[in-house]
N, C-alpha and C positions, 0 to 999 in steps of 0.2 A: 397545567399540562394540556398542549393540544390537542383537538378531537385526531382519533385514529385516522389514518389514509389506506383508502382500498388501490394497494398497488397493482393487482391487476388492470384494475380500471383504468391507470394513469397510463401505463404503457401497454398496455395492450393493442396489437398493431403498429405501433408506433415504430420509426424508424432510428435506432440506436448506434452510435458509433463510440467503441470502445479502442482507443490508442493504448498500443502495450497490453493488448488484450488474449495473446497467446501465454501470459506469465502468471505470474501466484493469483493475486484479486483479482488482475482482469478475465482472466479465464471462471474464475468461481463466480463474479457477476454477470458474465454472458452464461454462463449456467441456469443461474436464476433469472436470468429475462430472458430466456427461452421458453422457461417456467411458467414466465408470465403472459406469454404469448408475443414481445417485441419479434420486431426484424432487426436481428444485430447483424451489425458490419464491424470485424475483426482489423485494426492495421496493426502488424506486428512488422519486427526486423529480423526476429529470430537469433539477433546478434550472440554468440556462443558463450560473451561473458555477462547476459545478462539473464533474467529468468522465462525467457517463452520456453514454450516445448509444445507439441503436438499433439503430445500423448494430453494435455492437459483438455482437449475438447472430445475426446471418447464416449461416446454417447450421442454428444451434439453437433458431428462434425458437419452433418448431411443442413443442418437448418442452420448455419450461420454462413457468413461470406467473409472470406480474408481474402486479406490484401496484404500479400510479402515487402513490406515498404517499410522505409526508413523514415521517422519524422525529420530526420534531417534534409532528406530529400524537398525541398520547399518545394519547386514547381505541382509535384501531384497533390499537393494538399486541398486546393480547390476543390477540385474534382472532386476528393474522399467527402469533405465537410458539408458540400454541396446537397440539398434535399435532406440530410438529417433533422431529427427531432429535439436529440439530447445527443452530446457528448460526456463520455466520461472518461479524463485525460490522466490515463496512469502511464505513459511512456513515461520512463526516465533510466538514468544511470545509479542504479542503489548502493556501489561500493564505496563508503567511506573512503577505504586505502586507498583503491583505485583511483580516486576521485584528487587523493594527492601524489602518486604515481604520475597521473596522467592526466594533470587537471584542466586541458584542453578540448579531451574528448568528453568530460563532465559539463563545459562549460556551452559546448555544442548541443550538446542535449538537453542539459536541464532550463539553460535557460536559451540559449537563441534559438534551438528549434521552438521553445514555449511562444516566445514571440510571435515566430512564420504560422505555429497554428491559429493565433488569436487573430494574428491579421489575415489568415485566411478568411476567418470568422466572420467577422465583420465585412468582409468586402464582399462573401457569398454565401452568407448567410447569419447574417448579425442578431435571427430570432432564437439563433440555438441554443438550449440552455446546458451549461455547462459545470463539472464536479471535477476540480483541479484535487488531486493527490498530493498534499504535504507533505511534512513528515516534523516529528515531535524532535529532531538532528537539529533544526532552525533557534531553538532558545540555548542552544551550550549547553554547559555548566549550571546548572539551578540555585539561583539567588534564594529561593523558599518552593516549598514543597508543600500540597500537591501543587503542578506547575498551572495555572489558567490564561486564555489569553492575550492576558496585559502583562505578562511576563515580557524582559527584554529580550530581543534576539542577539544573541550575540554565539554565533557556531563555532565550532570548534576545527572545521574543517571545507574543502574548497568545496563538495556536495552540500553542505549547507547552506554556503553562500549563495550557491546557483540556486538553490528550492527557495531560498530566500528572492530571489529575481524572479523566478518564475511563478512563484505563489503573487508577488506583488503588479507584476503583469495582467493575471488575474483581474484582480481587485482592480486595480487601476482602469482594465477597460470597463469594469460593471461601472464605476462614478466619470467616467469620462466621458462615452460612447455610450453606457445605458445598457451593455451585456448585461445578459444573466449569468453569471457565473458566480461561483463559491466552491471555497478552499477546506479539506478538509488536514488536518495536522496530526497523521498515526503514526501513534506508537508502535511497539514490536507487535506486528501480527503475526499469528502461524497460525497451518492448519492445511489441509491434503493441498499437493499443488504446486507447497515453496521449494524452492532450489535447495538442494540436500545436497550435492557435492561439492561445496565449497560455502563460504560465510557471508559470500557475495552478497546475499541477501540477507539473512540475519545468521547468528551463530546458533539459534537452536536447530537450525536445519543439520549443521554438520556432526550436532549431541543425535538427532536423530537416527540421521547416518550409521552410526556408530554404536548407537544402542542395537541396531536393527543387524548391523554385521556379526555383534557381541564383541564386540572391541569395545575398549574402554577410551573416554573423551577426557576431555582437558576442561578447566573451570577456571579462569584466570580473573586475581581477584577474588571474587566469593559473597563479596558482603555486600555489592553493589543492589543496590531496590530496583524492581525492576514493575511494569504492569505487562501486562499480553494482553493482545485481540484476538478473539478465534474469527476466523476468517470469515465466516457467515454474518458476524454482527455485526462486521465491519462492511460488506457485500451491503447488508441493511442500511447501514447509515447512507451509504452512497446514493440508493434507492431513495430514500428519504428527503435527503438535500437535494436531490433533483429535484423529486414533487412537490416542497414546500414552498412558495413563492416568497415566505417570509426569510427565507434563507441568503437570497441575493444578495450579491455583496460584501455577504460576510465570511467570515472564520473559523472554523470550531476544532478544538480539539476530540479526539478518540480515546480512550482511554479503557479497563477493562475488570474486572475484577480486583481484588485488594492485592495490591505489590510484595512482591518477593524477594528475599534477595537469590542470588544466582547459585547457591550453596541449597537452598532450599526448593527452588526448581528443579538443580540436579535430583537432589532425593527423592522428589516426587516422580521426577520421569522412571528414575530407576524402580522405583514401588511400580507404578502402573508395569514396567515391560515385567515384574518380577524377575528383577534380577540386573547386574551389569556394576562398571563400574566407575571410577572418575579420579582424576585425579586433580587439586587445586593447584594453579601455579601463577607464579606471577607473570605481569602482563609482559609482553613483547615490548620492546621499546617504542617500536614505531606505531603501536596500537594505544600503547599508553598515553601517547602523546594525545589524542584525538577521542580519547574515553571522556563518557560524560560526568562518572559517578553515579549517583542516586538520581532517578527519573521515575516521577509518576504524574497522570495528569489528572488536573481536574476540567472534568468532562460534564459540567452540571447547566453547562450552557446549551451544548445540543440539547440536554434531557429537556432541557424550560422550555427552547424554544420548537425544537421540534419530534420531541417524544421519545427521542433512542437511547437506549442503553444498552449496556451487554449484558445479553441473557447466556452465557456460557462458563461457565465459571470452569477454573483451570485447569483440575483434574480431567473434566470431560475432553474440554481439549486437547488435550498432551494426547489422553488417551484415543481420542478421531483419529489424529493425526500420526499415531504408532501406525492403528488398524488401518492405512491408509497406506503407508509403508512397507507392512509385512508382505502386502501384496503386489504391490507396485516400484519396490526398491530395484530391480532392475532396469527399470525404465528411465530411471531416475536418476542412474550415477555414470 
């Protein structure tokens, strides 16, 4: 196990650029490196079907800086990337469906703007170290369970493809060019923050929704295993693989407490709100198509090499993120 890191230390003062940083994680890790004394610089799109919102820097609005921009937008990217310390690059397009709807504007995002940032990177400022956002969508279907990452990719769908492009983008400039960069590959996170009116982002957002309305939600499927990240641990790992120098170059799965299946997270959500209901149904066709099955990761490779796990375990989860709702679900939907 590696010696602890005093993340204060690491960033403290230091100048941070978070892309996609008005959304779920990027907002909850310019949280915490506010926390920690960084100068975070915010680029968001705000794009309506993705997950920024405003309300997500409440608190923090007066000490970070945004910047209303598109990464698609190449020209301004210099400029943003210019003088930072650390990047941590969570823009992207998170709908599955969407992603085969309208797998053009997926493909603009995830992967050619990935590109325009890294060569930004590099031509004006190739010292910055940088934490690319995966996603556990890139292996498919699971040949063996828990999944680690010599698992093959093979997705299920055109957003996979493109995180598959822009994960390898990554990596390819740290062995080519000598970036610092490294890939992190998460599973379903929740926690205060995600997009609840719609599944755009993950479908526990719209269970939440709906427990919080007292409306009863939908379970499609049921038996499917599933892992969860609470948001914070996941905020931690980022923090992490930034500061680790052993980290460059590499991969690592996220992974979260012991897997579920979706029948049995129902039950727990409903237990924590006391009360509510659900009904199971089979899937949609066009969601069936692009369902993974059973997904769990194995996450023992961060934990070796650079010390993280998840300290949240499920119930407390669910439950943040009710308490985070009750109050905040107008803002929200």
């Amino acid at each position: 196990m590696p010696s602890p890191v005093d993340l204060r230390r690491v960033y403290s003062g230091r100048r941070v650029l978070i892309t996609g940083g008005l959304g779920f994680i990027g907002s909850n890790l310019a949280r915490t490196l506010v926390a920690l004394g960084a100068r975070v610089t915010i680029v968001d799109s705000l794009e309506p079907q993705q997950g920024g919102h405003r309300r997500n820097l409440l608190g923090i609005a007066s000490r970070v800086r945004v910047h209303l921009a598109d990464v698609r937008d190449w020209p301004r990217l210099p400029r943003l990337v210019r003088g930072q310390d650390f990047l941590f690059n969570l823009a992207g397009q998170t709908s599955h469906l969407d992603s085969m709807t309208d797998p053009q504007t997926d493909l603009d995002i995830n992967c050619r703007a990935q590109l325009a940032i890294l060569e930004a990177c590099r031509l004006h400022n190739p010292d910055i170290r940088i934490v690319f956002a995966s996603t556990r969508q890139i292996y498919g279907r699971p040949d063996y369970l828990p999944v680690d990452e010599k698992h093959p990719l093979r997705p299920v769908d055109v957003n996979g493809i493109n995180k598959i492009a822009g994960e390898s983008f990554h990596l390819l400039y740290a062995r080519v060019y000598g970036m610092r960069t490294t890939a992190l590959r998460l599973t379903n996170t929740i926690g205060p923050r995600m997009r609840i009116k719609d599944a755009r982002q993950t479908f526990v957002g719209v269970w939440i929704r709906r427990v919080v309305e007292g409306q009863p939600f939908e379970v499609w499927g049921g038996e499917q295993r599933r892992d969860f990240t609470y948001v914070d641990d996941a905020v931690e790992a980022f923090l992490l693989a930034a500061a680790r120098p052993e980290a460059i170059g590499l991969v690592f799965n996220l992974g979260g407490p012991p897997p579920v299946t979706l029948c049995q997270l129902a039950e727990m959500l409903v237990a924590i709100n006391d009360g509510g209901k659900f009904a199971i149904r089979q899937f949609p066709a066009e969601r069936k198509r692009i369902d993974i099955g059973d997904y769990y990761a194995d996450d023992r490779l961060i934990a070796r090499q650079l010390g993280w796990k998840p300290r949240t375990d499920l119930r407390t989860a669910l439950a943040k993120t009710l308490e985070y709702y009750r109050v905040e679900w107008r803002h929200y939907v």
